[in-house]
ROBA-262234 format. One record per residue: residue number from 1; residue in three letters; x, y, z of N, C-alpha, C in turn. Coordinates in pm, 1 decimal. Layout:
<recs>
pos/code/n.east/n.north/n.up/ca.east/ca.north/ca.up/c.east/c.north/c.up
NUM/Ala/X/Y/Z/X/Y/Z/X/Y/Z .
...
</recs>
This chain:
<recs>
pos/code/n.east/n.north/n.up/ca.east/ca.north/ca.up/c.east/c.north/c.up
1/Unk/12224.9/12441.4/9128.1/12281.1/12414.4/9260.2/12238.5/12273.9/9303.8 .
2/Unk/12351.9/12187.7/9371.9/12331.3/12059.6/9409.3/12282.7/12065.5/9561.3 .
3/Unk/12184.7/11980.2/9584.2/12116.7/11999.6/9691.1/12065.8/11842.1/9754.2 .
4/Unk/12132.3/11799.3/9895.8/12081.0/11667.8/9918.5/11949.7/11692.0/10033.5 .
5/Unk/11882.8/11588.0/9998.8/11712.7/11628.7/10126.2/11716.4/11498.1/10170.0 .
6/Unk/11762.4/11511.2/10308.3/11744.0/11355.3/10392.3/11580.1/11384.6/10468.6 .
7/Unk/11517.3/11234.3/10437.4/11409.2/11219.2/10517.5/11389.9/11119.8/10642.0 .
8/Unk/11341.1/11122.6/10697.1/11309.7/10953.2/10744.0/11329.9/10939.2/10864.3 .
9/Unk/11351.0/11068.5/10979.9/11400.4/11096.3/11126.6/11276.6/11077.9/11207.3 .
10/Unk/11339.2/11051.4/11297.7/11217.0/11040.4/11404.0/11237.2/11012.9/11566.9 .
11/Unk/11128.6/10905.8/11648.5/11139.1/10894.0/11773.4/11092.4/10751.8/11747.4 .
12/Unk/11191.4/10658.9/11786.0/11155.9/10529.8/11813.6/11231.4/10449.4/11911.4 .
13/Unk/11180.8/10358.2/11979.9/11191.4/10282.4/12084.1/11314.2/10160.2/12043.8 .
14/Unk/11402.0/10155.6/12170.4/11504.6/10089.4/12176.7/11487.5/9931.3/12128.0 .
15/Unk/11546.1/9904.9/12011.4/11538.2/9748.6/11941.8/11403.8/9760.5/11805.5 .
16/Unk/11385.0/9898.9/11777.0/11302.1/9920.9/11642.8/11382.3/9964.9/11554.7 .
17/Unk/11319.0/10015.7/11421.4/11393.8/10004.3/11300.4/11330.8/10152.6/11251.4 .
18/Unk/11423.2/10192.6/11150.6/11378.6/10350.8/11137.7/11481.9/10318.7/10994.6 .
19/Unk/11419.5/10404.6/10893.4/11472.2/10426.2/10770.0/11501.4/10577.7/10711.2 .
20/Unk/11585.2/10563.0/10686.0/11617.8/10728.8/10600.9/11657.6/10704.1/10437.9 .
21/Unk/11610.1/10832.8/10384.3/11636.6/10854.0/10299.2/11737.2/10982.4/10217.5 .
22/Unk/11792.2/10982.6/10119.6/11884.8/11120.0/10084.4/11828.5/11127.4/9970.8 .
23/Unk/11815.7/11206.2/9917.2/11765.1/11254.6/9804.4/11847.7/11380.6/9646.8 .
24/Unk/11944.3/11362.7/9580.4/11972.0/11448.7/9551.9/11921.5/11530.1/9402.7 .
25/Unk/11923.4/11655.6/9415.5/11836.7/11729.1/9310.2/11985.7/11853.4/9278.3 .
26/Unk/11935.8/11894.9/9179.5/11994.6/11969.4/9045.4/12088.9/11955.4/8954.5 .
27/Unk/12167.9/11987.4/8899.5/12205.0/11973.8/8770.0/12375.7/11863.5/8822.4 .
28/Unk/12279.7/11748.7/8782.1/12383.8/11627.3/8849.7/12410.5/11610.0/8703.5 .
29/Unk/12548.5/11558.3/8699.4/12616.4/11482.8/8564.7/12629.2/11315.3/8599.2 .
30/Unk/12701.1/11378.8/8760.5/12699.4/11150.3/8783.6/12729.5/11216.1/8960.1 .
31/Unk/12717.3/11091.5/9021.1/12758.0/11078.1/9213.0/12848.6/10990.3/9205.2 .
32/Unk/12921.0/10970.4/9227.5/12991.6/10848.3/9273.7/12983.4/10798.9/9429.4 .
33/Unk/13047.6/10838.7/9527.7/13049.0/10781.9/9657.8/12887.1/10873.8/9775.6 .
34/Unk/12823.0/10749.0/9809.8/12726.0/10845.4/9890.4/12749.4/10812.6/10030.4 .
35/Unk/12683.3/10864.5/10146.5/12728.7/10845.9/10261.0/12645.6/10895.9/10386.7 .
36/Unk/12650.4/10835.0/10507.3/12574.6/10839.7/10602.3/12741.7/10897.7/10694.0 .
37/Unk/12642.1/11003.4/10776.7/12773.4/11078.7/10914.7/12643.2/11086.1/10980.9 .
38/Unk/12697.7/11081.2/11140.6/12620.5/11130.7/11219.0/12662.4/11182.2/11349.7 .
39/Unk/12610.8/11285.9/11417.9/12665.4/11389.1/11510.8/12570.1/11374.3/11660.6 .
40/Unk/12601.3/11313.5/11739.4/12529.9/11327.7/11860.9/12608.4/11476.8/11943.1 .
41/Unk/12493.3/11485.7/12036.0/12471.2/11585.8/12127.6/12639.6/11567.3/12170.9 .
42/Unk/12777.1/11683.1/12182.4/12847.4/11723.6/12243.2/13017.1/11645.1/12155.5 .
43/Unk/12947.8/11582.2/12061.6/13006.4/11464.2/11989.3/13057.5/11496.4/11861.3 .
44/Unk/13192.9/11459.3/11807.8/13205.4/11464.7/11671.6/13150.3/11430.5/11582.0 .
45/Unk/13110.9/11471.9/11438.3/13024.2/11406.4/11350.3/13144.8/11274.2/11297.1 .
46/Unk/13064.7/11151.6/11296.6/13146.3/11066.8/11262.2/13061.6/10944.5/11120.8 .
47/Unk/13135.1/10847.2/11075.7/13133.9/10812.8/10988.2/13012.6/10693.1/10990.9 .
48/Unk/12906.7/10695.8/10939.6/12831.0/10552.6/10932.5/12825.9/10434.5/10845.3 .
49/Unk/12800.2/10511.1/10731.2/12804.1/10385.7/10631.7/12842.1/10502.7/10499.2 .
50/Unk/12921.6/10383.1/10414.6/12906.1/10483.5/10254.2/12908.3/10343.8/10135.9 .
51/Unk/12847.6/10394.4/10021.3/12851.9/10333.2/9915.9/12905.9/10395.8/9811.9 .
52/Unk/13002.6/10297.8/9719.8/12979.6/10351.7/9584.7/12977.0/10343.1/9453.8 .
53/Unk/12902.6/10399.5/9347.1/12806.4/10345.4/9250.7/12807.3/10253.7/9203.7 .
54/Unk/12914.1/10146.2/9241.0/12918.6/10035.9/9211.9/12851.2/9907.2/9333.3 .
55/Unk/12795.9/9989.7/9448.2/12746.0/9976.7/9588.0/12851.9/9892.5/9639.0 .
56/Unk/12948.2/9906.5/9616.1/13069.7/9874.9/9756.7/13083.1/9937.9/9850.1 .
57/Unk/13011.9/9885.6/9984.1/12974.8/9945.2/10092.7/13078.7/9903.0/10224.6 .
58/Unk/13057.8/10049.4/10317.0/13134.5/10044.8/10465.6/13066.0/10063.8/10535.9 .
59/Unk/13137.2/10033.1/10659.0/12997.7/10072.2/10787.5/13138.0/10091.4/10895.9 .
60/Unk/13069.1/10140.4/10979.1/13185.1/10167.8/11138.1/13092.6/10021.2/11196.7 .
61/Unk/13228.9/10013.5/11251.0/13197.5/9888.3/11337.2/13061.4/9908.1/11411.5 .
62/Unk/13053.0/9999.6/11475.0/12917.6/10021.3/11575.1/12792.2/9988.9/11518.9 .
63/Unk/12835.4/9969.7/11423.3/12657.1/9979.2/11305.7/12668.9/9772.4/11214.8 .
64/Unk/12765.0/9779.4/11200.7/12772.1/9677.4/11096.4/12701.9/9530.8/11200.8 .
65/Unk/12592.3/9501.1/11049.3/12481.3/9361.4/11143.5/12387.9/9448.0/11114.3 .
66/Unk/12371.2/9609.8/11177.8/12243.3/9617.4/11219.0/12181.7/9738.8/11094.9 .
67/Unk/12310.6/9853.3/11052.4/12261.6/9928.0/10941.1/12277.8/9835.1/10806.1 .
68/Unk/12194.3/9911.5/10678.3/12245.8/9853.5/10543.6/12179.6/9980.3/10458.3 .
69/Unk/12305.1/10005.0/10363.4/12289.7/10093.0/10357.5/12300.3/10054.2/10156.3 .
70/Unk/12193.0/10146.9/10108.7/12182.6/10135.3/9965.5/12171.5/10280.3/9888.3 .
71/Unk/12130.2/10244.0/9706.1/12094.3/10310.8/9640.0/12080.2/10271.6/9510.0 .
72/Unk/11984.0/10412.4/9495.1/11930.1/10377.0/9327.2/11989.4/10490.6/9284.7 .
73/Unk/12094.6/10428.8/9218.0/12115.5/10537.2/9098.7/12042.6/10615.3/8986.8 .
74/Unk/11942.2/10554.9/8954.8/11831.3/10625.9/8879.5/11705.3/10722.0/8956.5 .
75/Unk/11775.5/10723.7/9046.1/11697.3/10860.3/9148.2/11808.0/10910.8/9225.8 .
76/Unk/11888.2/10898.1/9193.2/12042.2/10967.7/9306.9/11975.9/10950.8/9434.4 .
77/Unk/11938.4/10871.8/9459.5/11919.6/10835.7/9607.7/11909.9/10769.2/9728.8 .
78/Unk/12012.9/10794.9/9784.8/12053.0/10690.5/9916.2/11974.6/10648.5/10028.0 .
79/Unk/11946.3/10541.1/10051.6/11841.4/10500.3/10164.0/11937.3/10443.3/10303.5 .
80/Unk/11907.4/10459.5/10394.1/11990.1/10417.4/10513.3/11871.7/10324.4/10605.5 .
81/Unk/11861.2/10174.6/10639.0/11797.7/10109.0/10715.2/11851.0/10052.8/10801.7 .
82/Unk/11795.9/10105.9/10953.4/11836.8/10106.9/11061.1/11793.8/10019.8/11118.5 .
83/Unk/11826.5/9898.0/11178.1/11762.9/9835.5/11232.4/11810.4/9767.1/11381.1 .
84/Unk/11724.1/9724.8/11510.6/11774.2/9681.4/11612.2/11864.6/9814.2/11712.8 .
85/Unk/11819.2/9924.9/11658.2/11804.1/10094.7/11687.2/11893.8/10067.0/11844.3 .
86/Unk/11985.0/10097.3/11928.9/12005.9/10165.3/12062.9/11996.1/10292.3/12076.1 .
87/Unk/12006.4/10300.3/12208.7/11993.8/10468.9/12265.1/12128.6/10540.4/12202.9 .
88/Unk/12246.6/10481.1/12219.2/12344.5/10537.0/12170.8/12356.3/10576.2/12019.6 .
89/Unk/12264.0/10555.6/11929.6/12236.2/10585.3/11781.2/12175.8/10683.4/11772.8 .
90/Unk/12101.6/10753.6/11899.6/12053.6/10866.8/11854.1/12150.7/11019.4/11841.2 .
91/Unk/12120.3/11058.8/11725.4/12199.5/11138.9/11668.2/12156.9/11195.8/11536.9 .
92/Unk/12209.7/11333.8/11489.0/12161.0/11372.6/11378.8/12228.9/11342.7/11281.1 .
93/Unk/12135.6/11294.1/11153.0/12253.0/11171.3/11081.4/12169.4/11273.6/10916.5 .
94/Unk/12345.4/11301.3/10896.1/12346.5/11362.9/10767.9/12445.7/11289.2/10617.0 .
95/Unk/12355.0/11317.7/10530.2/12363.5/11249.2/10397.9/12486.3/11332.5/10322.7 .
96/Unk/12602.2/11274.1/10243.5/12699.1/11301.1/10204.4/12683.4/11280.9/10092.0 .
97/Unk/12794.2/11333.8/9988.2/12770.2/11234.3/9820.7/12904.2/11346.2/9784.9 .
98/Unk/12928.1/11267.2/9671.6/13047.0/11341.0/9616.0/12992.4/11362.2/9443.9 .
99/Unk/12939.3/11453.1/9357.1/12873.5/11483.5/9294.8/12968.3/11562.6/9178.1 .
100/Unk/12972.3/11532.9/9062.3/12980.0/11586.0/8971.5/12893.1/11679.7/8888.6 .
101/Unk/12854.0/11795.0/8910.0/12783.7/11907.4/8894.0/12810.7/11922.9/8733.9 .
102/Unk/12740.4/11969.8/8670.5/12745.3/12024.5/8473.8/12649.7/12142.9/8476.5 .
103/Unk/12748.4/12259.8/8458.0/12655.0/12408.7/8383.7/12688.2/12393.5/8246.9 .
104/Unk/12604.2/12384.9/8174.2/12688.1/12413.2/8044.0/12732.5/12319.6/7924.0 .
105/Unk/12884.5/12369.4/7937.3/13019.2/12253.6/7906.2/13126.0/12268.3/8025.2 .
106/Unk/13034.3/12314.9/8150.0/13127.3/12288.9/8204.0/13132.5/12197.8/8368.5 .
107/Unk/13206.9/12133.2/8380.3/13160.9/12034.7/8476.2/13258.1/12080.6/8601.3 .
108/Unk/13193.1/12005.8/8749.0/13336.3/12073.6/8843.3/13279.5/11973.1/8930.2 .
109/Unk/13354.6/11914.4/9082.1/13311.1/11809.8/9146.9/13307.0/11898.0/9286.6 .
110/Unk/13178.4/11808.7/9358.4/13152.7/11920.6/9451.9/13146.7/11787.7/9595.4 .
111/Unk/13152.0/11860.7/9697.4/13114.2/11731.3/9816.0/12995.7/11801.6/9859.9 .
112/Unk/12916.2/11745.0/9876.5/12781.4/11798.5/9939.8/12722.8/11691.6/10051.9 .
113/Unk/12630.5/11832.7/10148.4/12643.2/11737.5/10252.7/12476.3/11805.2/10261.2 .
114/Unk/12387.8/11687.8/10303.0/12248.0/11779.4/10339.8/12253.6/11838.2/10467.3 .
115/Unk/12092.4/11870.1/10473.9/12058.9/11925.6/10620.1/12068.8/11899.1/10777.1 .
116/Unk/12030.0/11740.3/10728.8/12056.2/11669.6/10846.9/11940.3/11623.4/10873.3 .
117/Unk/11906.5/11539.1/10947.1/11819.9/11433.7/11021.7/11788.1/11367.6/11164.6 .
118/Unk/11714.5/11436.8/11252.0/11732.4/11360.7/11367.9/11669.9/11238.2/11426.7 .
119/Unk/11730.7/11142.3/11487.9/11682.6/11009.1/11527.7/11748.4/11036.7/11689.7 .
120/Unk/11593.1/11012.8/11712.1/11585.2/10996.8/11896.8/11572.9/10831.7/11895.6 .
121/Unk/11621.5/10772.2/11984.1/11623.9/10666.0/12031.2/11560.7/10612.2/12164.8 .
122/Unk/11467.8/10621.8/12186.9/11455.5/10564.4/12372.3/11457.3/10449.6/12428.8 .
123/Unk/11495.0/10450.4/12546.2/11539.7/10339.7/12609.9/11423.2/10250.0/12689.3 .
</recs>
């Protein structure tokens, strides 16, 4: 079973920097596209940044300047650095990937999304 573990949430003060991480574990064959969403209080989950394995990266306007968003493919794992933080960023920000799974001989493509992550922001 494919499984992503975002770390890196917290409580930090308006114009600081906060880093996350995604992490993915089990029987991976390859990832191709990884990805940052995030869901505030009453709010749609919406789009932050994505890369892919070739790190051709997006960002939503709201972020671009201040997120950058990477990875190491030799740890399937996506890092998200936040920096110059507002109040309006706080939100629970969950790790995406589009994953090619292998039991076997047999392979199947899965979208997986982790647990989630929360970043408080204060003003």
């Amino acid at each position: 079973q494919v499984q992503l573990v975002e770390s890196g949430g917290g409580l930090v003060q308006a114009g600081g920097s906060l880093g996350l991480s995604c992490a993915a574990s089990g029987s991976i064959f390859s990832i191709s596209d990884m990805g940052w969403y995030r869901q505030a209080p009453g709010k749609q989950r919406e789009l932050v940044a994505t890369i892919s394995h070739g790190d051709n990266t997006n960002y939503a306007d709201s972020v671009k300047g201040r997120f950058t968003i990477s990875r190491d493919n030799s740890k399937n794992t996506a890092y998200l650095q936040m920096d110059s933080l507002k109040p309006e960023d706080t939100a629970v920000y969950y790790c995406n990937a589009d994953v090619v799974e292998v039991r076997g001989f047999t392979y199947r493509t899965l979208e997986v999304w982790g647990q989630g992550t929360l970043v408080t922001v204060s003003s």
